[in-house]
C-alpha positions as CSV (number, residue, x, y, z in Angstrom):
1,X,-11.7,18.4,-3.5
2,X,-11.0,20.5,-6.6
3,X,-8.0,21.2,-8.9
4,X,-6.8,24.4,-6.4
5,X,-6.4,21.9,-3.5
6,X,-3.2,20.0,-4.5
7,X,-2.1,16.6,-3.2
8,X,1.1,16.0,-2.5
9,X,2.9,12.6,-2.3
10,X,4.1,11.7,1.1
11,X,6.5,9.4,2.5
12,X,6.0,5.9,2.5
13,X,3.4,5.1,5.6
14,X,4.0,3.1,8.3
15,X,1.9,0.0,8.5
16,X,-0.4,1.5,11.2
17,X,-0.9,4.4,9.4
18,X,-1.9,2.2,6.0
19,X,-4.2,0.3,8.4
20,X,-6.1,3.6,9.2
21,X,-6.2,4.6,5.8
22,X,-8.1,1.4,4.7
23,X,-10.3,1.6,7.7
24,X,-11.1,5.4,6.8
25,X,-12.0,4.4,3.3
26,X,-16.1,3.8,2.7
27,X,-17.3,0.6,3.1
28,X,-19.2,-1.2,-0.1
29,X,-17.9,1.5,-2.6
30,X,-15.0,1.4,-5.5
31,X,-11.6,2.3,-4.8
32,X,-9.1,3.3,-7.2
33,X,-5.1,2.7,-7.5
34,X,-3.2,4.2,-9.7
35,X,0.5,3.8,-10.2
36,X,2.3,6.6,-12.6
37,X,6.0,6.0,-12.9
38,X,8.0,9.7,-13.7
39,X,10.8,10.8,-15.1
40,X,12.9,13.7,-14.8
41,X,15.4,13.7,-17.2
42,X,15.5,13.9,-21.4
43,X,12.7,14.1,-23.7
44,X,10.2,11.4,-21.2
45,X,10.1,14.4,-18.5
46,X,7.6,16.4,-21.0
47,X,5.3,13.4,-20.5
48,X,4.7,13.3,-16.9
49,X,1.9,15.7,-17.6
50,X,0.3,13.6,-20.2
51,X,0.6,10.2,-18.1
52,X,-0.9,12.7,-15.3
53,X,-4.0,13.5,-17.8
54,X,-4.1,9.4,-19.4
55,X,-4.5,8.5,-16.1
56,X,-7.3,11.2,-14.9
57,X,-9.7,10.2,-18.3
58,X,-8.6,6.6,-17.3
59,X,-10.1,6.7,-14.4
60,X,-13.2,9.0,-15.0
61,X,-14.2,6.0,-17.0
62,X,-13.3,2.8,-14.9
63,X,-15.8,4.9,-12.0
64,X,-18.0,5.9,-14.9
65,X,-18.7,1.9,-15.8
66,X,-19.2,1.3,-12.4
67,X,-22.4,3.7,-11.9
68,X,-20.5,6.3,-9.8
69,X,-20.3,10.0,-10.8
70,X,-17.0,10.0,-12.6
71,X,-16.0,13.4,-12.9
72,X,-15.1,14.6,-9.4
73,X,-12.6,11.4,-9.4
74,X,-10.9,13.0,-12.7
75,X,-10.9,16.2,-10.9
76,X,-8.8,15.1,-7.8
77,X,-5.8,12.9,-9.4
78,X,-5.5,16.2,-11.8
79,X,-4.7,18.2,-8.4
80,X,-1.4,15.4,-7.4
81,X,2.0,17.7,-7.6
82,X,4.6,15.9,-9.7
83,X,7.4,17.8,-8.5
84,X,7.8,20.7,-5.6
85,X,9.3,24.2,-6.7
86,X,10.1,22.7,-9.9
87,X,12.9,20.4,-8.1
88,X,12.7,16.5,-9.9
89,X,10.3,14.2,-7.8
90,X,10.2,10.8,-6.9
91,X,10.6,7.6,-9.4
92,X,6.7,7.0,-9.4
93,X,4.0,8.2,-7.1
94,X,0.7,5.4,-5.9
95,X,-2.3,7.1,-5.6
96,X,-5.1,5.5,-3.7
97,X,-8.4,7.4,-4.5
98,X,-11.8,6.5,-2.9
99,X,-15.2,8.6,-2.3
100,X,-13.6,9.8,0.9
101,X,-10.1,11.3,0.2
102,X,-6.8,11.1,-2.1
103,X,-3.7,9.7,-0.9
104,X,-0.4,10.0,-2.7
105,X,2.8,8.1,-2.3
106,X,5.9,8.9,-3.7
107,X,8.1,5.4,-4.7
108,X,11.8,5.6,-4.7
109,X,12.0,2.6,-7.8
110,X,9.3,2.9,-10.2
111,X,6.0,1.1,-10.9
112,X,4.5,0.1,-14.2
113,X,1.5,1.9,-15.5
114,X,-1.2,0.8,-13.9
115,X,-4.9,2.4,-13.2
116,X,-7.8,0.0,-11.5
117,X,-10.8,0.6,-10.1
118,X,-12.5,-2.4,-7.9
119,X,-13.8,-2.9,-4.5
120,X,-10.5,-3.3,-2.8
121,X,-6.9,-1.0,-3.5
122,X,-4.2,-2.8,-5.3
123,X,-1.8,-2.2,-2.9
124,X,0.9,-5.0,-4.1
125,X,3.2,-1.9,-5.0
126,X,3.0,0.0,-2.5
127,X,3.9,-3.0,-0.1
128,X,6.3,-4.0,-2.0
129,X,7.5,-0.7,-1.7
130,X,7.4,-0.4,2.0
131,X,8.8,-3.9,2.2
132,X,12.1,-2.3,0.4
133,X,12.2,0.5,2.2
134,X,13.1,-1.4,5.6
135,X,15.3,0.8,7.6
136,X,18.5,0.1,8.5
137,X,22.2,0.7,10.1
138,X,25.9,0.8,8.8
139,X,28.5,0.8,11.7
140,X,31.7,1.2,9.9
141,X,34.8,0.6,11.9
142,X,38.8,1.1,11.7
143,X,40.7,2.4,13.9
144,X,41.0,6.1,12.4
145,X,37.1,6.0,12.0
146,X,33.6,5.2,13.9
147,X,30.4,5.9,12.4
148,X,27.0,5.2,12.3
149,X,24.4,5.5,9.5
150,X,20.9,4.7,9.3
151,X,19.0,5.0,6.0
152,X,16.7,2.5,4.2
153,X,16.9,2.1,0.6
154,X,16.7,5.3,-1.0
155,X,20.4,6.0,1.0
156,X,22.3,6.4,4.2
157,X,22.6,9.5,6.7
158,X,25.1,10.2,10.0
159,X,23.2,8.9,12.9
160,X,25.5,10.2,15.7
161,X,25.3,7.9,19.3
162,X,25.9,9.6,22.3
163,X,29.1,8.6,23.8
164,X,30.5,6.8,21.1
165,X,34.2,6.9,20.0
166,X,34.9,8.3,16.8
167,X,38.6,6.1,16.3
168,X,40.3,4.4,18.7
169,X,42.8,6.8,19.9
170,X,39.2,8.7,21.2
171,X,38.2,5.1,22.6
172,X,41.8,4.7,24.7
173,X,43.4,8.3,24.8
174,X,46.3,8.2,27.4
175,X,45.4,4.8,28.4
176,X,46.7,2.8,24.9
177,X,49.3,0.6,25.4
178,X,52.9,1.7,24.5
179,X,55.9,-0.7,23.6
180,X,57.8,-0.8,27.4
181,X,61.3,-0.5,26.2
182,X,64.2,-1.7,28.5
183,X,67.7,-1.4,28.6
184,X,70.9,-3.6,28.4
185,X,74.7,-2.9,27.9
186,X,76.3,-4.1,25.5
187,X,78.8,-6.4,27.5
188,X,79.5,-7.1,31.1
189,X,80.2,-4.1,33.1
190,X,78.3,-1.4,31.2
191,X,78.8,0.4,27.9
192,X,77.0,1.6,24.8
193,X,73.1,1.1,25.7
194,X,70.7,-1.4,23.0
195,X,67.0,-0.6,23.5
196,X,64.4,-3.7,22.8
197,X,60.7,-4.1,23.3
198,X,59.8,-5.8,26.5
199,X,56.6,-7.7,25.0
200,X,56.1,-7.7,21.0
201,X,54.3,-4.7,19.2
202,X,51.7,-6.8,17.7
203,X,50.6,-8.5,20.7
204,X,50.2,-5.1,22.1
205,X,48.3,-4.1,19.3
206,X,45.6,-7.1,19.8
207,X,45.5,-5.7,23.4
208,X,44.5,-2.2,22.2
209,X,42.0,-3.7,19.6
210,X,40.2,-5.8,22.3
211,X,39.8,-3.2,24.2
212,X,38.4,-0.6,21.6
213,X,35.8,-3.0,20.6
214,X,34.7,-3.8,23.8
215,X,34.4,-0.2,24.4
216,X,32.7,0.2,21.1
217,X,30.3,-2.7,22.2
218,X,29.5,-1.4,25.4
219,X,27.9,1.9,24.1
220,X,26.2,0.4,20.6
221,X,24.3,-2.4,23.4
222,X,23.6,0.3,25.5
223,X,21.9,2.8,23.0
224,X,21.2,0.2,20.4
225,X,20.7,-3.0,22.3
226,X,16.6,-3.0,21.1
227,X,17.8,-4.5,17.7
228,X,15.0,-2.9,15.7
229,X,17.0,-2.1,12.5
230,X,19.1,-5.1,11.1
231,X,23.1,-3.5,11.2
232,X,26.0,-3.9,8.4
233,X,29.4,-4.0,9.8
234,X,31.8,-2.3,7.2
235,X,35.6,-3.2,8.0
236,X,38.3,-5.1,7.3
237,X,38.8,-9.2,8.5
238,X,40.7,-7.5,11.3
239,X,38.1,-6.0,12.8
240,X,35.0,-8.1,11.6
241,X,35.9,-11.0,13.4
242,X,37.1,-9.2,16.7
243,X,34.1,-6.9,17.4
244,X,31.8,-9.6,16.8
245,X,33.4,-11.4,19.2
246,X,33.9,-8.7,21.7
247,X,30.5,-7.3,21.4
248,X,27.1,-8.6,21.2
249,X,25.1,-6.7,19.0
250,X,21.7,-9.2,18.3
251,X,21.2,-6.7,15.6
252,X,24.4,-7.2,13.7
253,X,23.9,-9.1,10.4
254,X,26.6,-12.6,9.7
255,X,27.5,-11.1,6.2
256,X,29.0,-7.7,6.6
257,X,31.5,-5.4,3.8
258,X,34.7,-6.0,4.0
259,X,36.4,-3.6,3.0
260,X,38.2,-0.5,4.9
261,X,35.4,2.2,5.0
262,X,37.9,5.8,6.4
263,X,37.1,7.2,2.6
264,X,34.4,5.3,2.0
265,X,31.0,8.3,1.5
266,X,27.7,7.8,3.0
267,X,26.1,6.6,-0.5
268,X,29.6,4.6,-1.0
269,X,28.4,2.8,1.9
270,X,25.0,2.4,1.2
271,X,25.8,1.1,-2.4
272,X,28.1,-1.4,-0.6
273,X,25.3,-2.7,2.4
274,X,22.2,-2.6,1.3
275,X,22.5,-5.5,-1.1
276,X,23.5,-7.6,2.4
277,X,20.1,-6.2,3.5
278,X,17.7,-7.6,0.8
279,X,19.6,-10.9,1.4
280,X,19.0,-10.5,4.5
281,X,15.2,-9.4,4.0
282,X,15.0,-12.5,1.3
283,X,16.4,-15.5,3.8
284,X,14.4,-14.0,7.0
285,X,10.9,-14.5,5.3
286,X,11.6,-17.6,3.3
287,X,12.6,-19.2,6.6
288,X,9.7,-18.1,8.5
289,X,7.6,-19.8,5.8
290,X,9.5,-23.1,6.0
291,X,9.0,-23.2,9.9
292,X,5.4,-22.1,9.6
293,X,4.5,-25.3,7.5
294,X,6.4,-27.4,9.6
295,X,4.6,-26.5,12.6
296,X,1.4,-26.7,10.8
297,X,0.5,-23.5,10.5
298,X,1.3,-22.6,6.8
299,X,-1.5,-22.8,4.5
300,X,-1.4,-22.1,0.2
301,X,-4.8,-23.2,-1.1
302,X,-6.8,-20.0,-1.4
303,X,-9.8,-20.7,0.0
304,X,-8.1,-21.7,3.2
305,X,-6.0,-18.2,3.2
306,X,-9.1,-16.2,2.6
307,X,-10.9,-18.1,6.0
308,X,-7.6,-17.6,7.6
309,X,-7.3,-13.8,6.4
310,X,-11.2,-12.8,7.4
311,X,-10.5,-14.2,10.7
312,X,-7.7,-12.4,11.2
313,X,-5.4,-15.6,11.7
314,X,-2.6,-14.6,9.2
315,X,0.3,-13.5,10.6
316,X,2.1,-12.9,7.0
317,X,1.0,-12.9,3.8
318,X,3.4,-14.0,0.6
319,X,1.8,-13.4,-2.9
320,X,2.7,-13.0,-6.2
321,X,3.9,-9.7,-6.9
322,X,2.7,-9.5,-10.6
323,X,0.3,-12.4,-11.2
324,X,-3.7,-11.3,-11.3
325,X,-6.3,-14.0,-10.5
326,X,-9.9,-12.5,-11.2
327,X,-12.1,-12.0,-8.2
328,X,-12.8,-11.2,-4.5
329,X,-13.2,-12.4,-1.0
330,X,-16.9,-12.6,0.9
331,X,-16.5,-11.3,3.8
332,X,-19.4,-12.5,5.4
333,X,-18.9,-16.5,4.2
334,X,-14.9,-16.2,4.1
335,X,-14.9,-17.3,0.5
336,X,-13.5,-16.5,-2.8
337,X,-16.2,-15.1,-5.1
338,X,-16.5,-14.2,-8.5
339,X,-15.0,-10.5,-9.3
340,X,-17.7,-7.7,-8.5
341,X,-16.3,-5.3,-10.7
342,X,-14.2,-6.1,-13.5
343,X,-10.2,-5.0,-12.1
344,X,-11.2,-7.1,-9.0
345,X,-8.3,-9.2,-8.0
346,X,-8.0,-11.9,-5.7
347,X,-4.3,-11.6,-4.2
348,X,-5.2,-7.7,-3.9
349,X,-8.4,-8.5,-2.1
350,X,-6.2,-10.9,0.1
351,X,-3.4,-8.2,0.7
352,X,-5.8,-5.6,1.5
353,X,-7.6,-7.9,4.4
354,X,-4.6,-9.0,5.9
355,X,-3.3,-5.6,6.2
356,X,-6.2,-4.3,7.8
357,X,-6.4,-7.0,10.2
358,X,-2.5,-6.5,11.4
359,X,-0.9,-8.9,9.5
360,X,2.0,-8.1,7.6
361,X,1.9,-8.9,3.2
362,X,5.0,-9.4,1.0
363,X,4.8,-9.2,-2.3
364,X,7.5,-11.3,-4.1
365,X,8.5,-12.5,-7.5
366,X,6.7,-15.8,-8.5
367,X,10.3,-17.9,-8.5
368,X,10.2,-16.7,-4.6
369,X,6.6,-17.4,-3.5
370,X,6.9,-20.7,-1.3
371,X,3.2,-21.5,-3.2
372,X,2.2,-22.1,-6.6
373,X,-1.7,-21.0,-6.2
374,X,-0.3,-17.0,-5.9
375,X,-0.1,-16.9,-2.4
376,X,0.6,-18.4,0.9
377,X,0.2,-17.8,5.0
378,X,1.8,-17.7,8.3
379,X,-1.0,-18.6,10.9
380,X,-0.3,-16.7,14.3
């Protein structure tokens, strides 16, 4: 690859497609990460070029003191694009570089300054990345407005459902309840008509709602009802407690926005849910951790998570987001060895295993790792 063959960032993979990447990249040779945060705006947008050109002479000389021919590795980060048609690109891009190919990543939140060369990628960033980016849904209800969104955390965009009402007058039309209004003279034997309401307004009005959620409920289980993204509910009390009640959406999250969302924007609403989200996100994984070591199937001392992790036993991953413990994992004896090359890491060597072998890795703050050696596993 030379400087006229650009790479551009793309989209954050999927873990399948992050698997293939790893199993794609030569066996027994160094890897490269780099992380290059960006910015677009005042006098620190000048310097992506020169972080761009740190980071290519950085790395022609981490490869360099590994005995590999430096120069072509220079020659390919030079090619990433840092923006397209001179629009403003992403917070930070990852690059992974090997002997094989050059893979960029564009980061929505940006990444401190990092360039290492070992025997495994340092892909703590980028998973913690992809661990952010979980997709989700907003359903935002009232009874002038229904709308679903889907977004992850970069924002929120319409996601229209087929056959679902957009308020509830579309929901009931002709068949809303009115008021049945009767009438009475005013004394025996006739005269000047009084109108009144047969059955009170407000009791009619709980009629009406029950019915729009249950309508609302009966279409989001039947498109939705596979639960794969977690879902905010945005509305008032009013309507939080009765749709929940009315329908069952397994997807639904306990802590919605309350709050009335007919003016509320897409990135109004976004700004709103997504911190329910990482809450969300935060509770689901330190529960599965608790269960796993009650069951027996949890395991923090190192050497134990690298047997686990070579076999292919870990089901998820926890480890320190930040910390760096020199060193590497035999893959033949399923043991922690002394580092290779000098930016070998431990926790990356650990991440980069269990990813390939289908587990799942979160990288977390140190306060939120269930461990204190830097890591910890979920046993299938």
């Amino acid at each position: 690859m030379t400087r006229s063959e650009p790479i551009a960032p793309q989209a954050l993979p999927t873990p399948e497609l992050l698997r293939a990447w790893l199993a794609a990249a030569p066996a027994d040779a160094p890897r490269a990460t780099i992380c290059l945060p960006l910015a677009w705006a005042g006098p620190e947008a000048k310097q992506n070029a020169v972080h761009l050109e740190n980071a290519a002479r950085d790395v022609e000389a981490k490869f360099g003191h590994t005995g590999t021919k430096p120069g072509a590795f220079g020659a390919r980060l030079r090619a990433l694009e840092l923006a397209a048609h001179g629009r403003p690109g992403p917070a930070a891009v990852t690059v992974l570089l090997d002997t094989g190919a050059a893979r960029a990543v564009a980061l929505h939140r940006s990444v401190p300054y990092r360039v290492q060369v070992a025997s495994r990628f340092a892909l703590r960033p980028l998973l913690a990345a992809m661990r952010r980016s979980s997709r989700y849904r907003v359903l935002a209800v009232s009874a002038g407005r229904v709308a679903l969104f889907e977004g992850g955390p970069e924002g929120l965009a319409p996601a229209p459902v087929q056959g679902l009402p957009t308020s509830l007058e579309d929901a009931l039309g002709s068949e809303k309840t009115e008021n049945e209004l009767r009438m009475r003279g005013t004394r025996a034997g006739g005269g000047a008509p009084i109108f009144y309401s047969h059955s009170a307004a407000r009791d009619e009005q709980k009629l009406d709602l029950a019915r729009f959620h249950e309508a609302l409920g009966r279409v989001l289980a039947g498109q939705l009802g596979d639960g794969a993204f977690p879902m905010v509910l945005v509305a008032t009390d009013e309507h939080q407690v009765a749709l929940r009640a009315a329908a069952k959406i397994p997807a639904l999250l306990a802590e919605g926005v309350v709050r009335n969302p007919d003016h509320l924007s897409p990135m109004e609403l976004h700004a709103a849910a997504w911190p329910r989200v990482e809450h969300w996100l935060a509770d689901r994984d330190g529960g599965s951790w608790e269960r796993a070591r009650n069951r027996g199937k949890g395991l923090e001392l190192l050497d134990d998570v690298a047997a686990a992790a070579v076999a292919g036993r870990v089901r998820r991953l926890w480890v320190d987001a930040a910390r760096s413990l020199p060193g590497g994992v035999d893959i033949a004896s399923a043991r922690i060895v002394a580092p290779a090359l000098p930016d070998d890491d431990v926790l990356d060597a650990l991440a980069e295993i269990v990813v390939g072998r289908g587990g799942e890795v979160l990288p977390v703050e140190a306060p939120a790792l269930p461990s204190s050696t830097g890591a910890a596993a979920e046993l299938h």
